[in-house]
PDB file of N, CA, C and O in Angstrom:
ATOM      1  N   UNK A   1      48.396  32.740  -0.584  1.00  0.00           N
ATOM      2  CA  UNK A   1      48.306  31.357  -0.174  1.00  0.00           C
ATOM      3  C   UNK A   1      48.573  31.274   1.320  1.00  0.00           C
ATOM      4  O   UNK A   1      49.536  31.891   1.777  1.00  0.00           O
ATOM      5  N   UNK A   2      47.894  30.652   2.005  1.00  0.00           N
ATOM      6  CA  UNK A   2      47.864  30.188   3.556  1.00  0.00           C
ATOM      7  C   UNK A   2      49.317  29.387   3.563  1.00  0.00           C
ATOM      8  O   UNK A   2      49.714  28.874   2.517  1.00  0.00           O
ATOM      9  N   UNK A   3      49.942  29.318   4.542  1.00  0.00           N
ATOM     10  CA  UNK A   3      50.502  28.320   5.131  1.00  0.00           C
ATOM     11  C   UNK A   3      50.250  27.364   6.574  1.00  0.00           C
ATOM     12  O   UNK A   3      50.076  27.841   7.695  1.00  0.00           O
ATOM     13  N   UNK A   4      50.273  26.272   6.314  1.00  0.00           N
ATOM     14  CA  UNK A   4      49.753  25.404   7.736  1.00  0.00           C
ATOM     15  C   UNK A   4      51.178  25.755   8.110  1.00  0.00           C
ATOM     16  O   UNK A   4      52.194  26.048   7.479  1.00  0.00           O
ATOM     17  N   UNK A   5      50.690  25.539  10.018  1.00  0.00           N
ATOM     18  CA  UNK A   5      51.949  25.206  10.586  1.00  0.00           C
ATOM     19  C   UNK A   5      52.216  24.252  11.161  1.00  0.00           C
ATOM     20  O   UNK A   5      51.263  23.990  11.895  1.00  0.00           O
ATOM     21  N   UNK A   6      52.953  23.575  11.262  1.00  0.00           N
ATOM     22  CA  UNK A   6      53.061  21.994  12.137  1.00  0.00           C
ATOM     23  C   UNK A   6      53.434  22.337  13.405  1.00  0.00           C
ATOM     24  O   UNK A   6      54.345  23.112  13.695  1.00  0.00           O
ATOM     25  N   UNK A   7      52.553  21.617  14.326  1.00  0.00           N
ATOM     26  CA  UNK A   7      53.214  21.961  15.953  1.00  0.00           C
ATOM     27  C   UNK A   7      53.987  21.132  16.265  1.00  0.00           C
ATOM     28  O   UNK A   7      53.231  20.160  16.252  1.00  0.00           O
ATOM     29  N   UNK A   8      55.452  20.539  16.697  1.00  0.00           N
ATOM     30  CA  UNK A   8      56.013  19.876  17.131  1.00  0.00           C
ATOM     31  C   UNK A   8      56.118  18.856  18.482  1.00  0.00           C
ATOM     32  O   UNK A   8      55.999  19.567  19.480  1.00  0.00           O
ATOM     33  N   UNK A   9      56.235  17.944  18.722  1.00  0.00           N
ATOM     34  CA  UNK A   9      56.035  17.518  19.818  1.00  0.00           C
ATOM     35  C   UNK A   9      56.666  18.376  21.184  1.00  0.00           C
ATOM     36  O   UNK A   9      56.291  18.307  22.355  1.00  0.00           O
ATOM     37  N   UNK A  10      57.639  19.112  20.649  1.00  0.00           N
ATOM     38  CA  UNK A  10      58.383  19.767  21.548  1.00  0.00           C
ATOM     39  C   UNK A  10      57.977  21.181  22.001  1.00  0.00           C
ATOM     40  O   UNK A  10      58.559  21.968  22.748  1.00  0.00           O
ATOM     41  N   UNK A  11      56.762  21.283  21.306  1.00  0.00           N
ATOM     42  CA  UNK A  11      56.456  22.573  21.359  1.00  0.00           C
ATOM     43  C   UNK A  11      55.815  22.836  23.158  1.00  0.00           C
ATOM     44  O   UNK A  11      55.126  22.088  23.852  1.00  0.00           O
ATOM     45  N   UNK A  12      56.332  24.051  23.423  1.00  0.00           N
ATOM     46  CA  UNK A  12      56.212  24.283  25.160  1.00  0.00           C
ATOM     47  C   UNK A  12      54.841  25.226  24.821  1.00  0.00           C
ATOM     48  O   UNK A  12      54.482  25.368  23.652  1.00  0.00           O
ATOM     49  N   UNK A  13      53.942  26.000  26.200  1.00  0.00           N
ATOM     50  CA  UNK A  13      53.383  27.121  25.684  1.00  0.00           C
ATOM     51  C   UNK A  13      52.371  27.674  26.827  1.00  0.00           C
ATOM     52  O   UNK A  13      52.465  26.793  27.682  1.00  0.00           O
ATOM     53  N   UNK A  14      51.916  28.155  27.072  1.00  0.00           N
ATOM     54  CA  UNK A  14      50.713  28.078  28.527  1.00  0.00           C
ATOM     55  C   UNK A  14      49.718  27.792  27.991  1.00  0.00           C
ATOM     56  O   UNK A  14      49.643  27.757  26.763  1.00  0.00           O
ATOM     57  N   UNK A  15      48.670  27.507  28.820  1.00  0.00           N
ATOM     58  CA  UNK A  15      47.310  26.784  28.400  1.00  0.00           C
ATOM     59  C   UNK A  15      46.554  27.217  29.272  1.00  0.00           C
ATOM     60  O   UNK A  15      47.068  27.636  30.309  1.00  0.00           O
ATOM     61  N   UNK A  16      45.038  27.248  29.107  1.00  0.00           N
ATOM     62  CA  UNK A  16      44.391  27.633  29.990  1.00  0.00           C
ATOM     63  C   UNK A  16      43.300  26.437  29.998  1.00  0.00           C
ATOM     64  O   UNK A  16      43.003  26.232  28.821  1.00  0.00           O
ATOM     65  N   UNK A  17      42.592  25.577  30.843  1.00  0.00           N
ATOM     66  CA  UNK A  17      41.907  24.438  30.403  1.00  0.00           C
ATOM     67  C   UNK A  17      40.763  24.679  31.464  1.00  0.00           C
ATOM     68  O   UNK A  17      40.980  24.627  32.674  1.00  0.00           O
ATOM     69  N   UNK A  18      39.309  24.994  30.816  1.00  0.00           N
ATOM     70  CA  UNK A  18      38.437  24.938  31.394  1.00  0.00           C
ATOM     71  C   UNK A  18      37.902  23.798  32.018  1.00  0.00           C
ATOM     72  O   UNK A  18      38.876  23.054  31.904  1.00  0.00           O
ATOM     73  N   UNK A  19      36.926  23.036  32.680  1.00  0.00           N
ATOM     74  CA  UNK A  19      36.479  21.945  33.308  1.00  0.00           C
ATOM     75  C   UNK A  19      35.234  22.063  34.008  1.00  0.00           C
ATOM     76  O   UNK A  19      35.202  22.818  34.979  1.00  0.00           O
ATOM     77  N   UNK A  20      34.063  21.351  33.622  1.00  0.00           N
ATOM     78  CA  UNK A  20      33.155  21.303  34.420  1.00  0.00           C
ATOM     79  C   UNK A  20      33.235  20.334  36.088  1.00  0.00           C
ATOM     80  O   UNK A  20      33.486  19.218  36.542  1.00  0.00           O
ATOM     81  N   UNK A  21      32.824  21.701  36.484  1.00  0.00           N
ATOM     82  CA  UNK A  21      33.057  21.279  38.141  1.00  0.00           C
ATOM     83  C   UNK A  21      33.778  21.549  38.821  1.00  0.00           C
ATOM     84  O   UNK A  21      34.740  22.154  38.348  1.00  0.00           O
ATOM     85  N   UNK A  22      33.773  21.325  40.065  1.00  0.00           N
ATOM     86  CA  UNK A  22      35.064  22.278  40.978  1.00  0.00           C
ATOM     87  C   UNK A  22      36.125  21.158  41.519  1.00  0.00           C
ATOM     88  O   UNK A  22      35.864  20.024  41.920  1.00  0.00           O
ATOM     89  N   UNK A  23      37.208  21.705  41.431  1.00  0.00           N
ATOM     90  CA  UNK A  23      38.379  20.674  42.014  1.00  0.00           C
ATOM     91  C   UNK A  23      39.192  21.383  43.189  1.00  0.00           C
ATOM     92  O   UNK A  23      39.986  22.144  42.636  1.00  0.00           O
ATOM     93  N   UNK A  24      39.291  21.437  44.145  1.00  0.00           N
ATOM     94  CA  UNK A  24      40.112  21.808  45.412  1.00  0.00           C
ATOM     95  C   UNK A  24      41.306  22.213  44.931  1.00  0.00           C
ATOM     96  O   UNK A  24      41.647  21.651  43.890  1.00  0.00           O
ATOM     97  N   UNK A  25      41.967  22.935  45.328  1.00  0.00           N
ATOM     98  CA  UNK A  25      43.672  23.464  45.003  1.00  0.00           C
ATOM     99  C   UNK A  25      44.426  22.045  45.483  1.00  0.00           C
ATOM    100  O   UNK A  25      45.523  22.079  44.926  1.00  0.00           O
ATOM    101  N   UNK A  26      44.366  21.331  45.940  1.00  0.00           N
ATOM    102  CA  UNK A  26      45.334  20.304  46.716  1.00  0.00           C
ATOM    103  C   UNK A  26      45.161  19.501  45.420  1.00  0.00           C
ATOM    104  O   UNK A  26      46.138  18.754  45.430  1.00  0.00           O
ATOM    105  N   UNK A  27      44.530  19.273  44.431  1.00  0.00           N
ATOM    106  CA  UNK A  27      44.713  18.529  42.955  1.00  0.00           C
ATOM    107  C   UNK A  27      45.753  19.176  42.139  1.00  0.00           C
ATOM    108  O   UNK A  27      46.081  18.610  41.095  1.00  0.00           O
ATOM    109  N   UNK A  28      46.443  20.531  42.544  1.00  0.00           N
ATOM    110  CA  UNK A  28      47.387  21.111  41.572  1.00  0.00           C
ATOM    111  C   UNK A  28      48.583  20.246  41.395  1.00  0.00           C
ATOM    112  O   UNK A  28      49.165  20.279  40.311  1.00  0.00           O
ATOM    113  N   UNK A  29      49.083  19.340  42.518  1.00  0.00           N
ATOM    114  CA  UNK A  29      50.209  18.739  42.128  1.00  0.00           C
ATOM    115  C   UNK A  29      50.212  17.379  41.082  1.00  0.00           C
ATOM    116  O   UNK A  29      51.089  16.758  40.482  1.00  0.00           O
ATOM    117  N   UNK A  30      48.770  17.281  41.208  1.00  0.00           N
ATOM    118  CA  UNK A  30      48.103  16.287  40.012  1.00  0.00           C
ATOM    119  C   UNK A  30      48.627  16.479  38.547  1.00  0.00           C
ATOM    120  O   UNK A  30      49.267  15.785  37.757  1.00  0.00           O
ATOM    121  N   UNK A  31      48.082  17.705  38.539  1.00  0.00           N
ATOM    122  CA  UNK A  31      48.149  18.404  37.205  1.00  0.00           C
ATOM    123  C   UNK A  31      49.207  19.016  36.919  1.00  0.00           C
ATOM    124  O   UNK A  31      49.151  19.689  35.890  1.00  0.00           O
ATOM    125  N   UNK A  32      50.563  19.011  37.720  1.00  0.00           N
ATOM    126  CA  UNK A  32      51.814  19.620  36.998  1.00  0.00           C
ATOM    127  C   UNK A  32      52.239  20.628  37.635  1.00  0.00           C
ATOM    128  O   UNK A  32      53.121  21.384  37.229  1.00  0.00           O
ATOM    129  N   UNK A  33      51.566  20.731  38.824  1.00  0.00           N
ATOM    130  CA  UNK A  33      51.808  22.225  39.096  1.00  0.00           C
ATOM    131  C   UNK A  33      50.645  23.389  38.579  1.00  0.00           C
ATOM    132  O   UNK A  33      50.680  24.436  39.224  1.00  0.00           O
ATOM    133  N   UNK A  34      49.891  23.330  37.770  1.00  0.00           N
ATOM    134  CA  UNK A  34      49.366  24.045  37.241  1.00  0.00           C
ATOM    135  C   UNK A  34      48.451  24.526  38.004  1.00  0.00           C
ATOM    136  O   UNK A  34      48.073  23.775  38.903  1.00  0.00           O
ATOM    137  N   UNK A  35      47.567  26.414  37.866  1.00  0.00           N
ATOM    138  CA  UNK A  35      47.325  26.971  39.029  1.00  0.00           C
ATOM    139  C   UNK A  35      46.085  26.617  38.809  1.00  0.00           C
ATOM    140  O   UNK A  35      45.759  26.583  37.623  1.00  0.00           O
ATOM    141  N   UNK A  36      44.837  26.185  40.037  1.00  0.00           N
ATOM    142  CA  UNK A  36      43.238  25.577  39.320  1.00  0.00           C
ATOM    143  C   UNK A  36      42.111  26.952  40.572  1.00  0.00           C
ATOM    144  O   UNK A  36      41.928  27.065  41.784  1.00  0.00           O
ATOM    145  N   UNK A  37      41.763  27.524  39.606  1.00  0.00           N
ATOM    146  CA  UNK A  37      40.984  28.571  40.154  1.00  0.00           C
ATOM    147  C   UNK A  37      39.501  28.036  39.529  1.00  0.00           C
ATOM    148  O   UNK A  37      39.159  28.058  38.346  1.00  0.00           O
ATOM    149  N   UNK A  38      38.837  27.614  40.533  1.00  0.00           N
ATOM    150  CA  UNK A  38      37.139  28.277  40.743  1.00  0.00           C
ATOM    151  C   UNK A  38      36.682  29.040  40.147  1.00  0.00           C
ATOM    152  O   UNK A  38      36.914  30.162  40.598  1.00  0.00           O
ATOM    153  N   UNK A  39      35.965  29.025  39.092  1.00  0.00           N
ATOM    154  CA  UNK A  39      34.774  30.071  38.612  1.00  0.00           C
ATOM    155  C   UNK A  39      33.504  30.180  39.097  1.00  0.00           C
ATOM    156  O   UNK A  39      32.866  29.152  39.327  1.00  0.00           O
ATOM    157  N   UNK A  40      32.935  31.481  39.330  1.00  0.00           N
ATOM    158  CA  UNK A  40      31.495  31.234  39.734  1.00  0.00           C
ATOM    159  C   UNK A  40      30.661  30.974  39.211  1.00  0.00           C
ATOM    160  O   UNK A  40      29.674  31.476  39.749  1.00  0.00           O
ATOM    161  N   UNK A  41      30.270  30.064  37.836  1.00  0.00           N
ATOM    162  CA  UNK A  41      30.006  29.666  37.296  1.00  0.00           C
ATOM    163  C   UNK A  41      29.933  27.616  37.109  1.00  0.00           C
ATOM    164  O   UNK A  41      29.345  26.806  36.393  1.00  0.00           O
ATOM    165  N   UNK A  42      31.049  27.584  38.389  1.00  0.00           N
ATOM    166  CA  UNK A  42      31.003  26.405  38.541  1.00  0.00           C
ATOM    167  C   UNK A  42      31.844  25.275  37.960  1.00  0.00           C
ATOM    168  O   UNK A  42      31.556  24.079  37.982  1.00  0.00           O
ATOM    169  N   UNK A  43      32.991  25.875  37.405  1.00  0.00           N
ATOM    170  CA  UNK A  43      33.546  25.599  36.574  1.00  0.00           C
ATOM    171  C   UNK A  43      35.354  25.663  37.207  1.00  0.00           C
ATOM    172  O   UNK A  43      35.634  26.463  38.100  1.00  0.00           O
ATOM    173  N   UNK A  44      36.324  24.823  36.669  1.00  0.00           N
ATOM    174  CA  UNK A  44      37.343  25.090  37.349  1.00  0.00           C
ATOM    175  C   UNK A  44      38.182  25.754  36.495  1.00  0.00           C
ATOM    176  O   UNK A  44      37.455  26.379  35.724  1.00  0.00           O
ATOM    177  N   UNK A  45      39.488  25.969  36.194  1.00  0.00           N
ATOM    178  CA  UNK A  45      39.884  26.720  35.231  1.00  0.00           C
ATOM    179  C   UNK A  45      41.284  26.487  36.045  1.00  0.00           C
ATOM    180  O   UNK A  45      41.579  27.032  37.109  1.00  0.00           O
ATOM    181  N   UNK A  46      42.112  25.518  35.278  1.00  0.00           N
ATOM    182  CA  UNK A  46      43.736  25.180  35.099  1.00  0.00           C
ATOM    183  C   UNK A  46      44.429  25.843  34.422  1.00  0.00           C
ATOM    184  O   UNK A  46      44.145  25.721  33.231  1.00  0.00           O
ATOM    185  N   UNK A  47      45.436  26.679  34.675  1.00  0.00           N
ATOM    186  CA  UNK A  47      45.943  28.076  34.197  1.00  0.00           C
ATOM    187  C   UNK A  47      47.345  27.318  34.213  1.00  0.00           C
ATOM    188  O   UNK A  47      47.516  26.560  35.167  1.00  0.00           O
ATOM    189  N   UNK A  48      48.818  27.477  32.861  1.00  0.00           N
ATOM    190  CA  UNK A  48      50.426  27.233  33.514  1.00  0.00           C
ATOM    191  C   UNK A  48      50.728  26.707  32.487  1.00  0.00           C
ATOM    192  O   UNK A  48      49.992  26.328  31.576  1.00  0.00           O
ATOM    193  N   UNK A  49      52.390  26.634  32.633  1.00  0.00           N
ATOM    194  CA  UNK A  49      52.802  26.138  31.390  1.00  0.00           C
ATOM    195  C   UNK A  49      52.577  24.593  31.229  1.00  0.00           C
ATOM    196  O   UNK A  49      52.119  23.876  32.119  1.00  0.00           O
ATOM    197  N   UNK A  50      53.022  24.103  29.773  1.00  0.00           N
ATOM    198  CA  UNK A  50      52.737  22.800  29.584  1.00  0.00           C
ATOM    199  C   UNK A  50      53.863  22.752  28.854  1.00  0.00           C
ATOM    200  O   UNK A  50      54.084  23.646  28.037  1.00  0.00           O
ATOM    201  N   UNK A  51      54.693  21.765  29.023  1.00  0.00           N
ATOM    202  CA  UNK A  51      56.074  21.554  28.474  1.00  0.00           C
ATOM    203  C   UNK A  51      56.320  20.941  27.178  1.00  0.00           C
ATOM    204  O   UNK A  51      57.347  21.002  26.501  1.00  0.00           O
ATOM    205  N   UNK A  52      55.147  20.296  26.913  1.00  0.00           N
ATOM    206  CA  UNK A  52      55.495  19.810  25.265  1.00  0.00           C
ATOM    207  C   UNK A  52      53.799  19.309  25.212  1.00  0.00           C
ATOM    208  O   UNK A  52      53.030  19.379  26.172  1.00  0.00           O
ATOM    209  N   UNK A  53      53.453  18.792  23.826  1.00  0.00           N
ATOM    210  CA  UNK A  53      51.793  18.098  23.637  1.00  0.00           C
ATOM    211  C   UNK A  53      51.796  17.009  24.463  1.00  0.00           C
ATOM    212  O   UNK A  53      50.723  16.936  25.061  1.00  0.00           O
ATOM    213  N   UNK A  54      52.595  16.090  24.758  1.00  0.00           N
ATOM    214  CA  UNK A  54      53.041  14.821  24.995  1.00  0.00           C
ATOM    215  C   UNK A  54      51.996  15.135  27.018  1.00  0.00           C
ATOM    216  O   UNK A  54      51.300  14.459  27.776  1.00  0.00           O
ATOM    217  N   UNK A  55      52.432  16.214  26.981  1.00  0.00           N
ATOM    218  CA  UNK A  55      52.409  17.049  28.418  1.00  0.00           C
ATOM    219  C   UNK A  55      51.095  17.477  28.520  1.00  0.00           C
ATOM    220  O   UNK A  55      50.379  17.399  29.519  1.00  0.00           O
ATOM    221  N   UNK A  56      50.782  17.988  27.303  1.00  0.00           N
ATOM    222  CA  UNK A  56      49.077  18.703  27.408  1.00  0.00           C
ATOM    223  C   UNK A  56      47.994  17.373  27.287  1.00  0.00           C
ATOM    224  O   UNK A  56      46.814  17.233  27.611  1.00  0.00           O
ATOM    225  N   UNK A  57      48.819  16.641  26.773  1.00  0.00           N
ATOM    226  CA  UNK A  57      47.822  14.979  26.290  1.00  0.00           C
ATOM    227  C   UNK A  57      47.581  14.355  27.672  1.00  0.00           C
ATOM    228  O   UNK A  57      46.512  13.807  27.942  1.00  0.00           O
ATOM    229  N   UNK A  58      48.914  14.481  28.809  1.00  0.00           N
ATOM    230  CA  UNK A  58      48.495  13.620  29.771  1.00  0.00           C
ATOM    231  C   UNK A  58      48.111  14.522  31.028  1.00  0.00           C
ATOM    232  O   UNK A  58      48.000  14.109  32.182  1.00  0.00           O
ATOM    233  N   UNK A  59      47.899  16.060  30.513  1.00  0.00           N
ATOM    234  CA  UNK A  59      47.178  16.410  31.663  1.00  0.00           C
ATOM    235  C   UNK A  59      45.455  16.268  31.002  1.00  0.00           C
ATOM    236  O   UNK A  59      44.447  16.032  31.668  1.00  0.00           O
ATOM    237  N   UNK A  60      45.507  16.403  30.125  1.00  0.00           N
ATOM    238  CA  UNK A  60      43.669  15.880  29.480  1.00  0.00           C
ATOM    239  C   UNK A  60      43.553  14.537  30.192  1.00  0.00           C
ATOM    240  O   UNK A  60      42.914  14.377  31.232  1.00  0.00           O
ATOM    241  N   UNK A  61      44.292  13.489  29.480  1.00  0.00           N
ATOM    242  CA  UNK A  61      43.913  12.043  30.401  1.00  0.00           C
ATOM    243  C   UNK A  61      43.459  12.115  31.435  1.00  0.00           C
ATOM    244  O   UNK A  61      42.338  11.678  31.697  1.00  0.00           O
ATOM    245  N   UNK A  62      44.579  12.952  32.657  1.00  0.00           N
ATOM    246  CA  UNK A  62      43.930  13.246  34.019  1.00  0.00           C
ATOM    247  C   UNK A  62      42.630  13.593  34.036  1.00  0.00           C
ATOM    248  O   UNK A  62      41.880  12.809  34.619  1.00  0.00           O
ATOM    249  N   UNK A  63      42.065  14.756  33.453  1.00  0.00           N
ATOM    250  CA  UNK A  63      40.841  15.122  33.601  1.00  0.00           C
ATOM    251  C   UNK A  63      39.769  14.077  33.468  1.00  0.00           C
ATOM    252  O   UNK A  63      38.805  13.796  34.180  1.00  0.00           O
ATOM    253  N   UNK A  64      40.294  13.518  32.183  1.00  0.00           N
ATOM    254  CA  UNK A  64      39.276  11.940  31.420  1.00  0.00           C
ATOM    255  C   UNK A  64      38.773  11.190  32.953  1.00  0.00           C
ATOM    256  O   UNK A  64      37.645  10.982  33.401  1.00  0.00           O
ATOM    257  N   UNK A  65      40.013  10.926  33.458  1.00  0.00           N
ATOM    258  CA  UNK A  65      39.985   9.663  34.530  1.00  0.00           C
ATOM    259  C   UNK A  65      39.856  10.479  35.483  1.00  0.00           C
ATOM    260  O   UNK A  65      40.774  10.171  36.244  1.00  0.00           O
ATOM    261  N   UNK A  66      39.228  11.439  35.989  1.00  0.00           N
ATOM    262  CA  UNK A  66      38.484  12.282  37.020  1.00  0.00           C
ATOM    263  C   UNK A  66      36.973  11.993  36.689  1.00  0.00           C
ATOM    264  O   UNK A  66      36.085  11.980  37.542  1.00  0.00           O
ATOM    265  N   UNK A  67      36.781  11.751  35.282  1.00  0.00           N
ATOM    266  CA  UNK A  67      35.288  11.386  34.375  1.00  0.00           C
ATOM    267  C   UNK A  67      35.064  13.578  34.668  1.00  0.00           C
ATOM    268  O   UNK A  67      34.086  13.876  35.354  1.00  0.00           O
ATOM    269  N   UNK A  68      35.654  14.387  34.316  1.00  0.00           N
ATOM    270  CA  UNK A  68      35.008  15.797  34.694  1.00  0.00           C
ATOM    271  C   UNK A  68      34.736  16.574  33.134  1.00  0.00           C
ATOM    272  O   UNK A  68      35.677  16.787  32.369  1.00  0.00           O
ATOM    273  N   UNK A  69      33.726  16.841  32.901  1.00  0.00           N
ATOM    274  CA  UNK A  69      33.459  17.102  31.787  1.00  0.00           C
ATOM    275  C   UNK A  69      34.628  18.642  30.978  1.00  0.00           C
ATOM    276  O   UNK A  69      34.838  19.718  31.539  1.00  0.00           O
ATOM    277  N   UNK A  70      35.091  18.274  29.797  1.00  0.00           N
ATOM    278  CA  UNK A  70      36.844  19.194  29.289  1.00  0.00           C
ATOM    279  C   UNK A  70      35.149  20.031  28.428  1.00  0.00           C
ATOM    280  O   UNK A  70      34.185  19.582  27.807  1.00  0.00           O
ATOM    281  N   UNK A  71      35.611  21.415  28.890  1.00  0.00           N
ATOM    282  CA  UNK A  71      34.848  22.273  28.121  1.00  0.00           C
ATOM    283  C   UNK A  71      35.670  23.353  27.433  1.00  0.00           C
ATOM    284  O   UNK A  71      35.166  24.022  26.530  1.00  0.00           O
ATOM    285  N   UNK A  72      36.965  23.546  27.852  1.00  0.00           N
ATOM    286  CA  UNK A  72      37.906  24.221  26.289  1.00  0.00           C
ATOM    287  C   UNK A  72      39.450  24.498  26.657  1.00  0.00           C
ATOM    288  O   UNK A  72      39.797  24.844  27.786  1.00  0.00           O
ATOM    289  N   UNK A  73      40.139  24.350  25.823  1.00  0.00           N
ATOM    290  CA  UNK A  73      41.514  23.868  25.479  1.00  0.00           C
ATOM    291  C   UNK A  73      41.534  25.447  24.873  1.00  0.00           C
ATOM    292  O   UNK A  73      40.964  25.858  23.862  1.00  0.00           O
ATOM    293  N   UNK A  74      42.563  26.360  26.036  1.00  0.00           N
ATOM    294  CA  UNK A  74      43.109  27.994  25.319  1.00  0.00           C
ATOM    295  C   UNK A  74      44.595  27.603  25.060  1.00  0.00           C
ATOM    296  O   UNK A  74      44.840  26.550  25.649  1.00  0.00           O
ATOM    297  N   UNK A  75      45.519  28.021  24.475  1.00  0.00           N
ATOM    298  CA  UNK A  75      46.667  28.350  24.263  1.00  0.00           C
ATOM    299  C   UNK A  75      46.970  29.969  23.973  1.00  0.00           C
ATOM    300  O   UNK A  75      46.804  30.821  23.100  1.00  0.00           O
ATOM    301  N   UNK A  76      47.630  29.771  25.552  1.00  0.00           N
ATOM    302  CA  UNK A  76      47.134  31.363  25.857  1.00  0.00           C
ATOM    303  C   UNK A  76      48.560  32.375  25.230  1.00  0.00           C
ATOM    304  O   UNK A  76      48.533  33.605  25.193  1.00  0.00           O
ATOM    305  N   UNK A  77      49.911  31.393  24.713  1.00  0.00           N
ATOM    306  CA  UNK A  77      50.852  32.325  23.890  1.00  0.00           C
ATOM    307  C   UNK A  77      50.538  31.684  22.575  1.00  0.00           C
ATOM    308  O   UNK A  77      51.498  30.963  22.300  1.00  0.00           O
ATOM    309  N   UNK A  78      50.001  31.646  22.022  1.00  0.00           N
ATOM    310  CA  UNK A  78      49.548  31.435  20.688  1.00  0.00           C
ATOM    311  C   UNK A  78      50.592  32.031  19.672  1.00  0.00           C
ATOM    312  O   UNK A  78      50.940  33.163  20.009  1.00  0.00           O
ATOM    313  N   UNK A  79      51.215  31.548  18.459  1.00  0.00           N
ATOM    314  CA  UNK A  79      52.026  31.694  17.723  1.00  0.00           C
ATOM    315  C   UNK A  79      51.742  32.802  16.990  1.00  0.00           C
ATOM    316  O   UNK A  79      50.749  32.669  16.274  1.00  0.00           O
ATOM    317  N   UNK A  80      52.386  34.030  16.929  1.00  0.00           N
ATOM    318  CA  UNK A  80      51.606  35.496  15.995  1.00  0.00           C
ATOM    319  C   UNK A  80      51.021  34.574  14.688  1.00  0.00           C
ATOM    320  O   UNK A  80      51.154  33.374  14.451  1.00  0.00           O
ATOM    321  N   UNK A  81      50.441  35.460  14.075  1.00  0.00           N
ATOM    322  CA  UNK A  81      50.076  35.105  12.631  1.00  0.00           C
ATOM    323  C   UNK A  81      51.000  35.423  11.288  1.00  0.00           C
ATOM    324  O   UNK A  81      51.352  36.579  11.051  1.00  0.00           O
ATOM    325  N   UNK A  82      51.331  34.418  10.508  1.00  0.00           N
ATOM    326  CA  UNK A  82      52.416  34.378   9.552  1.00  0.00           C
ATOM    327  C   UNK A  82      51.907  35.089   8.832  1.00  0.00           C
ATOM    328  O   UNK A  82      50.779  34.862   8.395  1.00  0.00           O
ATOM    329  N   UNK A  83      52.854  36.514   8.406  1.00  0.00           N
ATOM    330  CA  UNK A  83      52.721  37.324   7.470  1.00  0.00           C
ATOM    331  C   UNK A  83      52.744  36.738   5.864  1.00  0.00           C
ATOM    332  O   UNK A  83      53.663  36.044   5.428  1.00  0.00           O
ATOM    333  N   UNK A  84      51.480  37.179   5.028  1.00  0.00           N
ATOM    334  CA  UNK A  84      51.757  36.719   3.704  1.00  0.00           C
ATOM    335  C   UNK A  84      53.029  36.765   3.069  1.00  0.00           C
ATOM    336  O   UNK A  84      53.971  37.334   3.620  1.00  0.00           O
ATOM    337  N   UNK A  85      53.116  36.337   2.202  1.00  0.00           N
ATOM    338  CA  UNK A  85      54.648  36.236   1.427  1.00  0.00           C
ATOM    339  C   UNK A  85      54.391  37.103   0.141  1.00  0.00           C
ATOM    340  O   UNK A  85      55.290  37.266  -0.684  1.00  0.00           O
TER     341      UNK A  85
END
């Protein structure tokens, strides 16, 4: 049998958040601190921790109200996988 896991509001974790389009480094203090590297592809890529969902929710908003198209949401320490019982 699977078990779900519930994520908590409190849950901390790094993230990696892709974005169509390029944003200048001087937007990092926008976003939390978080590090925003250029792809050559055209694409920006927000790398850093995020301190709780509450945290990952209002750095998405930001993006929303930039209007910059969100092309993928990593969680880059991802919780191991729960051993069967």
């Amino acid at each position: 049998m699977t078990e779900n896991r519930h994520i908590g509001l409190s849950d901390a974790g790094r993230y990696e958040i892709r974005i169509g389009g390029r944003l200048e480094r001087r937007w990092a203090s926008w976003f939390d601190g978080m590090t925003l590297t250029t792809a050559g592809d055209g694409t920006t890529v927000l790398a850093g921790p995020v301190a709780d969902q509450a945290a990952l929710h209002g750095v998405l908003a930001r993006i929303r109200d930039l209007g910059l198209p969100l092309i993928a949401v990593t969680r880059l320490d991802a919780d191991p996988p729960l051993r069967p019982r």
